[in-house]
KEBA-997298 format. One record per atom (N, C-alpha, C): x, y, z; residue in three letters. Coordinates in steps of 0.1 Angstrom, whole numbers, plus 5000, padded with zeros to 4 digits. Each point is the difference from the previous one (the first is absolute). Layout:
BEGIN
XYZALA/...
END
This chain:
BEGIN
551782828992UNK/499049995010UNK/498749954994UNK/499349915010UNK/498849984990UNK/498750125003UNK/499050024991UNK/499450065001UNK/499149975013UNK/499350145007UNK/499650015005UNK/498349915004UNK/499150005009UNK/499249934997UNK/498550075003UNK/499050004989UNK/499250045003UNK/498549945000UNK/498950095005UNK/498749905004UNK/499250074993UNK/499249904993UNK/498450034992UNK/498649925010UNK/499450064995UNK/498849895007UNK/498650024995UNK/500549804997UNK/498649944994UNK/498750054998UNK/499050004997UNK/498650035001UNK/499849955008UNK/500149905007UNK/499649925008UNK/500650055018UNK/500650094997UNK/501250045010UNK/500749935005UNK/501049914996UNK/501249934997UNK/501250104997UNK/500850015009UNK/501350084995UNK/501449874995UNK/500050124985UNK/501049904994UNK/501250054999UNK/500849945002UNK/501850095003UNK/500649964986UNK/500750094991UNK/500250044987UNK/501750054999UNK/500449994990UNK/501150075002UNK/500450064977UNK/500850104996UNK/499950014993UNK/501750054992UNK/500449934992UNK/501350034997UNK/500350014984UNK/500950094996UNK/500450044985UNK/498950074993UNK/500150014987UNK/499550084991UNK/499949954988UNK/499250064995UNK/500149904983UNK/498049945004UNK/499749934991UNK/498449984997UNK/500049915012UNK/498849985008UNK/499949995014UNK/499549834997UNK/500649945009UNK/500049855001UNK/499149955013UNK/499149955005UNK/499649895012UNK/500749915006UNK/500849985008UNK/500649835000UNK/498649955010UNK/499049914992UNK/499149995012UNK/500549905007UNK/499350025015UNK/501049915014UNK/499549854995UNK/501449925003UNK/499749865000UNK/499249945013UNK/499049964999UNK/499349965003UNK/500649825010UNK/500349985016UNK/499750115006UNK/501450075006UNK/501049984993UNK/501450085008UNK/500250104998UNK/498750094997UNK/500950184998UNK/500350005009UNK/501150105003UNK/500250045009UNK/501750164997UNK/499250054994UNK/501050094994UNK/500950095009UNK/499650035010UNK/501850065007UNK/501049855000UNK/499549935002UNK/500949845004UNK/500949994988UNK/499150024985UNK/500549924989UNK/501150174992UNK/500350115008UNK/500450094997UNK/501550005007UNK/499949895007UNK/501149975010UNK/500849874992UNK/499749944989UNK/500649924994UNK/500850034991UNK/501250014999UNK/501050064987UNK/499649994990UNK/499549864991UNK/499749954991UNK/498750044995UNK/499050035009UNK/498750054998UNK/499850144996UNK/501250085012UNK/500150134999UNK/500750054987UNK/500949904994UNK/500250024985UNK/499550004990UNK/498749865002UNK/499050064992UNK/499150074998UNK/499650055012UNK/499450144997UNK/500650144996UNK/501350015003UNK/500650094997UNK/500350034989UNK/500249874990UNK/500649994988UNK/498150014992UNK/499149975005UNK/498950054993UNK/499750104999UNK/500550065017UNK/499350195002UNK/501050074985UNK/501049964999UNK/500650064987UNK/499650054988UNK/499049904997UNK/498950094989UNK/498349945004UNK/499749965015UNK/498850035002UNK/499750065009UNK/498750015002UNK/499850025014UNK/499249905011UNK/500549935005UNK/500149895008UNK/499050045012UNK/498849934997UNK/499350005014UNK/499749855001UNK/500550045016UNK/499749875010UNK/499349995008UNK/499649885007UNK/498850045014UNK/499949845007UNK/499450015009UNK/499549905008UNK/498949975000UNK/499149904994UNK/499150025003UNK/498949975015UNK/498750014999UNK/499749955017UNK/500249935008UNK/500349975012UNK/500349915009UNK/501649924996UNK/500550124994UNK/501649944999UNK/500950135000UNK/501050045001UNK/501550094999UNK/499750105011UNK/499850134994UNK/499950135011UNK/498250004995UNK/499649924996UNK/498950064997UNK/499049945008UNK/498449985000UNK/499150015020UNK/499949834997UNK/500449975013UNK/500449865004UNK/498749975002UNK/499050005007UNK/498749985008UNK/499149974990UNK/499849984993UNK/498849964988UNK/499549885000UNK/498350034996UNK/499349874992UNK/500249974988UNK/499350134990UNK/500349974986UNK/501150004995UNK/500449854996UNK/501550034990UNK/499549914987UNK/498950004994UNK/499549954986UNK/500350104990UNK/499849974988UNK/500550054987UNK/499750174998UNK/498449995005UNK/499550185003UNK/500650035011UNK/500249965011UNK/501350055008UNK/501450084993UNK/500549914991UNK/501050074994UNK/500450064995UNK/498749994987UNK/499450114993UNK/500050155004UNK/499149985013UNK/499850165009UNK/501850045005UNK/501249885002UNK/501250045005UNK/500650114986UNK/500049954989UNK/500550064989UNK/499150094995UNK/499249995004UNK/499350134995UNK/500550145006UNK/499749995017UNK/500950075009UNK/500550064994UNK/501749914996UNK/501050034998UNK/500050084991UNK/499649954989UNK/499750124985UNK/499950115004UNK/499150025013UNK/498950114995UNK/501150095011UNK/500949965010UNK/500850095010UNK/501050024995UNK/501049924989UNK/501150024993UNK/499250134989UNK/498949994998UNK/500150084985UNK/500449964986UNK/499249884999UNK/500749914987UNK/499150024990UNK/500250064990UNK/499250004991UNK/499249844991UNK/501350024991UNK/500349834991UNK/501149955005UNK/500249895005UNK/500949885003UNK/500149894994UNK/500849955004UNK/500249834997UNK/500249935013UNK/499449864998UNK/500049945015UNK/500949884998UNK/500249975009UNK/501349925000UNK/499349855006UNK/499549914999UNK/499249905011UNK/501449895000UNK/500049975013UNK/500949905002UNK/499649875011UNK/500149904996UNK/499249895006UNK/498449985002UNK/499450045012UNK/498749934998UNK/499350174993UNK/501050135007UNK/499350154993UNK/500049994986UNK/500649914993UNK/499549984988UNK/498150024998UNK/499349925006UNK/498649985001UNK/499450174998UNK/500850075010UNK/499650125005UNK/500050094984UNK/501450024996UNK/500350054989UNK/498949984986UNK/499949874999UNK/499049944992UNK/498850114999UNK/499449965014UNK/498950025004UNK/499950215001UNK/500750025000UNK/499850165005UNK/500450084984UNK/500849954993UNK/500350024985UNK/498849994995UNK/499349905001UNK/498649974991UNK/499250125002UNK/499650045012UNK/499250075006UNK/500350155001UNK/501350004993UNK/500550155001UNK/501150044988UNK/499549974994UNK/500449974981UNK/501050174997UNK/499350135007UNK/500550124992UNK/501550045009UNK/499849945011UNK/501049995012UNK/501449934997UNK/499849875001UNK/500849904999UNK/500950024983UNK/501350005000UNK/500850034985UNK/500749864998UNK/500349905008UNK/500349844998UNK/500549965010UNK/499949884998UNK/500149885013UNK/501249964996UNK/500649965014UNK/501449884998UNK/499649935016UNK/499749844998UNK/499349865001UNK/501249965007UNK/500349925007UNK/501049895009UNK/500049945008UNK/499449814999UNK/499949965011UNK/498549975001UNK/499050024993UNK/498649985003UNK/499349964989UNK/498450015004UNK/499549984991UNK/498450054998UNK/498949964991UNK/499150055003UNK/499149955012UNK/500649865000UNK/499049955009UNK/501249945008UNK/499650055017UNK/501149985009UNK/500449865004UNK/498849954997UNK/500849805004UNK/500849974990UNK/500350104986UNK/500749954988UNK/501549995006UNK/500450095009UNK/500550045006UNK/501149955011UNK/498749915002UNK/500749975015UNK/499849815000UNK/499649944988UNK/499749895001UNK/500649915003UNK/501450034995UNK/501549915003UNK/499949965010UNK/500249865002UNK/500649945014UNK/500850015006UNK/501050054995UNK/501050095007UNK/499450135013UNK/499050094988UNK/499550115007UNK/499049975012UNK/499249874995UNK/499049995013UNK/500949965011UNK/501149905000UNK/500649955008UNK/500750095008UNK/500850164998UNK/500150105004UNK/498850115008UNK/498849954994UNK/499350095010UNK/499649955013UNK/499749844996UNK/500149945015UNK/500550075012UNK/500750034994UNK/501350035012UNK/499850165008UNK/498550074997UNK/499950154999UNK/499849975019UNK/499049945001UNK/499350035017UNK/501349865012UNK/500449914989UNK/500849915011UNK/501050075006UNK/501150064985UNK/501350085006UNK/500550104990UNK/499050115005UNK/500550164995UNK/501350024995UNK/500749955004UNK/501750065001UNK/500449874987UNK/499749895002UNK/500749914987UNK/498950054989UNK/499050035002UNK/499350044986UNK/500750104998UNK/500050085005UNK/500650174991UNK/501949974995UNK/501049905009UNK/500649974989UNK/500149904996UNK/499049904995UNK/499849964988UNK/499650054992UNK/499350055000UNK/499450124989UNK/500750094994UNK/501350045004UNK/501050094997UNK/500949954993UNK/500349865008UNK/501049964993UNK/500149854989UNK/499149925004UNK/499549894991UNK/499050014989UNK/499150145007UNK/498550014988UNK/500950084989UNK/500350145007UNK/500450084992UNK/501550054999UNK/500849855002UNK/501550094995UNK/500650045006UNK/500350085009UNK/500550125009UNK/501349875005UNK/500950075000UNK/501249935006UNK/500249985016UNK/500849885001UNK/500350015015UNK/500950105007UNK/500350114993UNK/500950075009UNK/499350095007UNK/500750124999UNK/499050135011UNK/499050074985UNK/500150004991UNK/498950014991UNK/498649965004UNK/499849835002UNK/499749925001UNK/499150045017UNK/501449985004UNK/499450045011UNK/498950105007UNK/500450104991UNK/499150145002UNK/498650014997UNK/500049884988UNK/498449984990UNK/499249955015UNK/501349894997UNK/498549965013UNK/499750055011UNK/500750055002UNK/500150125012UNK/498350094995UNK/500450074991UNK/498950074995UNK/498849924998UNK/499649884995UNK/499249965000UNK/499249945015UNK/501249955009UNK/499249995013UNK/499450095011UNK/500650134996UNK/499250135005UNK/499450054991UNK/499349984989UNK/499250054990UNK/498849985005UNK/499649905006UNK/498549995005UNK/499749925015UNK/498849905001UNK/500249955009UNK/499349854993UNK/500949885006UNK/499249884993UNK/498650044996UNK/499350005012UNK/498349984995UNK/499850084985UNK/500350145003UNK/499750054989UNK/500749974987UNK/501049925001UNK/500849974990UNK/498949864988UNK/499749905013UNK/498949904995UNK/498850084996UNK/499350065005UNK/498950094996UNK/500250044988UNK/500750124996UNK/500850064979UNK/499949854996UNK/501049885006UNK/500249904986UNK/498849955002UNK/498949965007UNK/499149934996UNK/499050064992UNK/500150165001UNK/499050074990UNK/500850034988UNK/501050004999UNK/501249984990UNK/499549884991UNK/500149885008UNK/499749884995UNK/498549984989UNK/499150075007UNK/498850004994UNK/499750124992UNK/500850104999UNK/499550114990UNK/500249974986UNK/499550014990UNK/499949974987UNK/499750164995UNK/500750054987UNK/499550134995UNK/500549984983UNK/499549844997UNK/500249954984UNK/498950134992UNK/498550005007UNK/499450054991UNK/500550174999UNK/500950055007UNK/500250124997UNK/501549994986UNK/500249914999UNK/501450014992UNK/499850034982UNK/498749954996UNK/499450124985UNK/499950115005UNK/500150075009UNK/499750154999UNK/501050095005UNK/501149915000UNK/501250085004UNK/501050044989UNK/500050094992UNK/500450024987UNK/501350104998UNK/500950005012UNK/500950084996UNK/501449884997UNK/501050044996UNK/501349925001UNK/500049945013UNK/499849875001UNK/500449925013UNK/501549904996UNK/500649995008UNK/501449924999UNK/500149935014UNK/499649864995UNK/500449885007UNK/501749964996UNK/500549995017UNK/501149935001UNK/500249895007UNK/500849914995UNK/500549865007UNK/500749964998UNK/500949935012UNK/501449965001UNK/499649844996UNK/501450014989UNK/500049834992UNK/499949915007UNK/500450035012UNK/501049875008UNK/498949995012UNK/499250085004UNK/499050005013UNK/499049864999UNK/500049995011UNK/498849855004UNK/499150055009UNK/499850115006UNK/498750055007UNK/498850044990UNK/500650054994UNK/498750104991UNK/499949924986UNK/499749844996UNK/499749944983UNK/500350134988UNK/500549984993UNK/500550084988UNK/499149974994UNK/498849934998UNK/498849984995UNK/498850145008UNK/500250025011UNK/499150095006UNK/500250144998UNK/501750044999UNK/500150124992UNK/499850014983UNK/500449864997UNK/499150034981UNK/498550035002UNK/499749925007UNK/498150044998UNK/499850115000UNK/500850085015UNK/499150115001UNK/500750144992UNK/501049984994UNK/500650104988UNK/498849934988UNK/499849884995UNK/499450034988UNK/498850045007UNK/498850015013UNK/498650055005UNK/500350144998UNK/501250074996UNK/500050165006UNK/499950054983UNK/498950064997UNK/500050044983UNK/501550074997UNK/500650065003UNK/501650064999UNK/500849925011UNK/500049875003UNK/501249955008UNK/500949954988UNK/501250015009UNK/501449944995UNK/500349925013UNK/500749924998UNK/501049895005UNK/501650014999UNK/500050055009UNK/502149955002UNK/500049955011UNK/501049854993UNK/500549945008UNK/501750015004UNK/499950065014UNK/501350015000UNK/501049915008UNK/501649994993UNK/500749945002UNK/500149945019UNK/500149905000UNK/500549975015UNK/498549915011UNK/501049995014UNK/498649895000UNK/499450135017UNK/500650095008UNK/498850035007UNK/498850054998UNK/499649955009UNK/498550065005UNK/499750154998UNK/500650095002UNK/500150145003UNK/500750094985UNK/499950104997UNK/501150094998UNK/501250125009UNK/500450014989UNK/501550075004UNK/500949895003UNK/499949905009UNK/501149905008UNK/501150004990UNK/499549904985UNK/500849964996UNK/501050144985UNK/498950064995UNK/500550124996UNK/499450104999UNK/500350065012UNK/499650165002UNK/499850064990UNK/501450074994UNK/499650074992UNK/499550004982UNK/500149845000UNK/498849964987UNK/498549985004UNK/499849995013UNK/498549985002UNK/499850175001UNK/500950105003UNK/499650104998UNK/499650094988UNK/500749944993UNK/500350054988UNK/498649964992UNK/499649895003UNK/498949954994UNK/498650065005UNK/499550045012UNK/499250035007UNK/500150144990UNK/500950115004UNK/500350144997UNK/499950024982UNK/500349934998UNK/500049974978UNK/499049985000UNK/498449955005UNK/499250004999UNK/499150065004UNK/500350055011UNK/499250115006UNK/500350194993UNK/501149974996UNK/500050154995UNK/500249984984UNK/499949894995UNK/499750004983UNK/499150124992UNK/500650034993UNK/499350134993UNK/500350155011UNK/501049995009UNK/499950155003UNK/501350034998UNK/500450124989UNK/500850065000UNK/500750135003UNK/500950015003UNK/500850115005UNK/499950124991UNK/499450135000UNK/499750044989UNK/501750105004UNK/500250094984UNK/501350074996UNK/499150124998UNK/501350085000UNK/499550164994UNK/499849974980UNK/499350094998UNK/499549994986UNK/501650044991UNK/500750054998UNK/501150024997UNK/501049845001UNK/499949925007UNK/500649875000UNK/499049884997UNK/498850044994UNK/499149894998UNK/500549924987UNK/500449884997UNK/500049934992UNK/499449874995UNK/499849954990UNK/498949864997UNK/500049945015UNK/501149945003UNK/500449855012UNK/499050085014UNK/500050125001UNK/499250065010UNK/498949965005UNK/499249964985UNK/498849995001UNK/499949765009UNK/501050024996UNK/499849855004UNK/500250005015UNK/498949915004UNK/500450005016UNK/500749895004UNK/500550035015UNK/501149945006UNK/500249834995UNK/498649975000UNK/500049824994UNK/500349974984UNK/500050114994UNK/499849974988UNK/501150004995UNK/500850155007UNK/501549994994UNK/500949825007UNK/499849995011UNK/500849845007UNK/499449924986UNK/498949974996UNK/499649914992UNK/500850044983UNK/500050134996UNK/500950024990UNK/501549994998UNK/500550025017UNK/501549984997UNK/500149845003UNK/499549955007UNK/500049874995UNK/499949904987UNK/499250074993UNK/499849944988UNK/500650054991UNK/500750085000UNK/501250064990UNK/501249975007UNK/500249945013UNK/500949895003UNK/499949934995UNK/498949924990UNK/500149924995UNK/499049845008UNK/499550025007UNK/499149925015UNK/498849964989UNK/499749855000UNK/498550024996UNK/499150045009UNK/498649974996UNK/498950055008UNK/500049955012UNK/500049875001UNK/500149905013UNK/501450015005UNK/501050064996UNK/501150015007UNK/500050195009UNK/499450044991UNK/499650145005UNK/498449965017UNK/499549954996UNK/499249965006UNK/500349965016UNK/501049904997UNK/500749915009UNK/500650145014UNK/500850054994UNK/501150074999UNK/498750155016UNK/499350034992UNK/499450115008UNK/498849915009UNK/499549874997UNK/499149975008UNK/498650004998UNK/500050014988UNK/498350044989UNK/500249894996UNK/498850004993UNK/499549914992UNK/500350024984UNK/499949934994UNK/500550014982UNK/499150044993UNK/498750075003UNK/499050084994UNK/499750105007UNK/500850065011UNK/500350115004UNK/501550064993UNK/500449944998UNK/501150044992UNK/499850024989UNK/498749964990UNK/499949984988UNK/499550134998UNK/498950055012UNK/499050135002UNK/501250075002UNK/500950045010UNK/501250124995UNK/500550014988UNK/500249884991UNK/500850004989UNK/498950094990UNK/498749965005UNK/498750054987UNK/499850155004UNK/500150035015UNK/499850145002UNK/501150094997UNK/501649974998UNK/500950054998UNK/500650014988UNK/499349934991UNK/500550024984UNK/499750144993UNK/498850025005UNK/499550114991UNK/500550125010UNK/500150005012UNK/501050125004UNK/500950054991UNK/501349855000UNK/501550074989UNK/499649974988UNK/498749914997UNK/500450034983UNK/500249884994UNK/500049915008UNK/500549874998UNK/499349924995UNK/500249884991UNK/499249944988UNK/500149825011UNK/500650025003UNK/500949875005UNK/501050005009UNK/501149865005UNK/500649995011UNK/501650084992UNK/500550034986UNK/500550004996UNK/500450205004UNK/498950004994UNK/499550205000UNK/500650045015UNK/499349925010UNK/500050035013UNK/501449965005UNK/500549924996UNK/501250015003UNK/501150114995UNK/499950004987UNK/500650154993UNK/499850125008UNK/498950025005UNK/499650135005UNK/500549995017UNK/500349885009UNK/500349995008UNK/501650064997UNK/500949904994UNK/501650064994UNK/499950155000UNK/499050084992UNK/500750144996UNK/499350065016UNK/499049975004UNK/500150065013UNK/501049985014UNK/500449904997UNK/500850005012UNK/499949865010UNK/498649974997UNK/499249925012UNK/500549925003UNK/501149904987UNK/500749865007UNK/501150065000UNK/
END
């Protein structure tokens, strides 16, 4: 069953419809900008997989933001401080201490922008689909040629958008996206978001956002330039870059549970399962990433094959290898492997 659905409200008194699932270190998915529309996308098999398969070791908060899903349809402001005040809300009615925000498409901007500004809050970003500056974004001729289409004919925009922009297949999958997307809002307000979409820029906040950020992009996509997700991973002082296998627009479509796997490996890096003191041993002390990166490499994997393999980068692998030596003891890849054998690990 999906979770229930609940309301915060804005500063501004905007009520925003929320919803909250699993457990484990608490996650944002901020709304894409403009198809939230979260009871609709809870009704998707594939969608509802991937949040389920998150809530497993997070805690998954969702929401709509203004003038889109369950949340208050009737609005003027839908600019960047608009959105701002939506997640703020939300924080402050779930009870969120430290999070991680999730920005996907143009909420990327949002994430950017609200991480800078709330540094002790925010624990790291995962990027998809956007950029700092929202015409980076949307420049493709492809993409302008699709928005045309927002005030002529509602119903062929929302599935093309589902199914040509972003992937979504033509079956009932497919069909459901856009389903959800053409009750997600109402044209006007839909042109309204992308044209302040279009014009928001939040480059000067990206020096001051200093926690682990993780930019992702699909190899094979033609909406979003693989040049626009390099830029703004190297703008982010701690961004990484994975580019992941395959050509949509979206995640989950093409592998669920490796885009999950990647999302979740990074979001709960460094938290370990603690034991009773009576079964404490060296490997204990290593967390969940560090052991994957040691039994791999006493599999015998180099760094960039270890790298490959989990979806990091090869100096994030190098930093587990450097943090995890002096754990067991280890001088080198040779030691670490030894000490992997007598424990068990491979």
């Amino acid at each position: 069953m999906e979770p229930r659905i609940e309301y915060a409200q804005a500063s501004d008194g905007v009520t925003i419809a929320y919803t909250t699932n699993g457990s484990g270190p608490p996650m944002i998915w901020l709304p894409p900008v403009p198809f939230s529309n979260v009871v609709a996308q809870w009704q998707i098999p594939l969608l509802r997989s991937a949040y389920e398969g998150l809530g497993r070791h997070l805690r998954v908060v969702l929401y709509d933001g203004r003038g889109t899903g369950q949340s208050q349809r009737e609005v003027e402001d839908l600019g960047l401080d608009a959105m701002i005040r939506d997640l703020e809300a939300v924080v402050s009615s779930a009870r969120l201490g430290r999070f991680a925000l999730f920005g996907y498409y143009h909420s990327c901007m949002l994430a950017i922008a609200y991480a800078a500004a709330h540094p002790r809050q925010v624990t790291r970003l995962v990027l998809f689909g956007g950029a700092a500056r929202g015409w980076d974004a949307m420049a493709p001729a492809e993409t302008q040629a699709l928005l045309t289409l927002i005030e002529r004919d509602w119903d062929l925009f929302t599935d093309a958008a589902a199914h040509a922009w972003l992937g979504w297949s033509a079956g009932e999958t497919g069909r459901l996206m856009a389903e959800a997307f053409r009750t997600a809002t109402t044209p006007t307000t839909a042109r309204s978001m992308l044209r302040l979409a279009r014009d928001t820029d939040v480059s000067s906040d990206l020096p001051r956002v200093r926690v682990p950020a993780l930019v992702l992009h699909r190899q094979g996509e033609r909406e979003i330039p693989v040049d626009v997700s390099r830029a703004l991973a190297a703008a982010l002082p701690n961004g990484t870059l994975v580019e992941l296998p395959g050509s949509a627009a979206t995640l989950f479509i093409e592998d669920l549970d490796g885009d999950i796997k990647v999302l979740v490996d990074f979001l709960t890096d460094g938290v370990a399962q603690p034991r009773p003191a009576s079964e404490h041993r060296a490997s204990d002390d290593l967390t969940p990433r560090e052991l994957d990166v040691l039994r791999l490499v006493a599999g015998g994997e180099t760094n960039a094959e270890v790298a490959h393999r989990l979806g990091v980068s090869i100096h994030t692998v190098e930093r587990h290898l450097a943090n995890l030596y002096p754990k067991i003891g280890a001088r080198g890849r040779s030691d670490a492997t030894a000490y992997a054998v007598r424990r068990g690990i491979v």
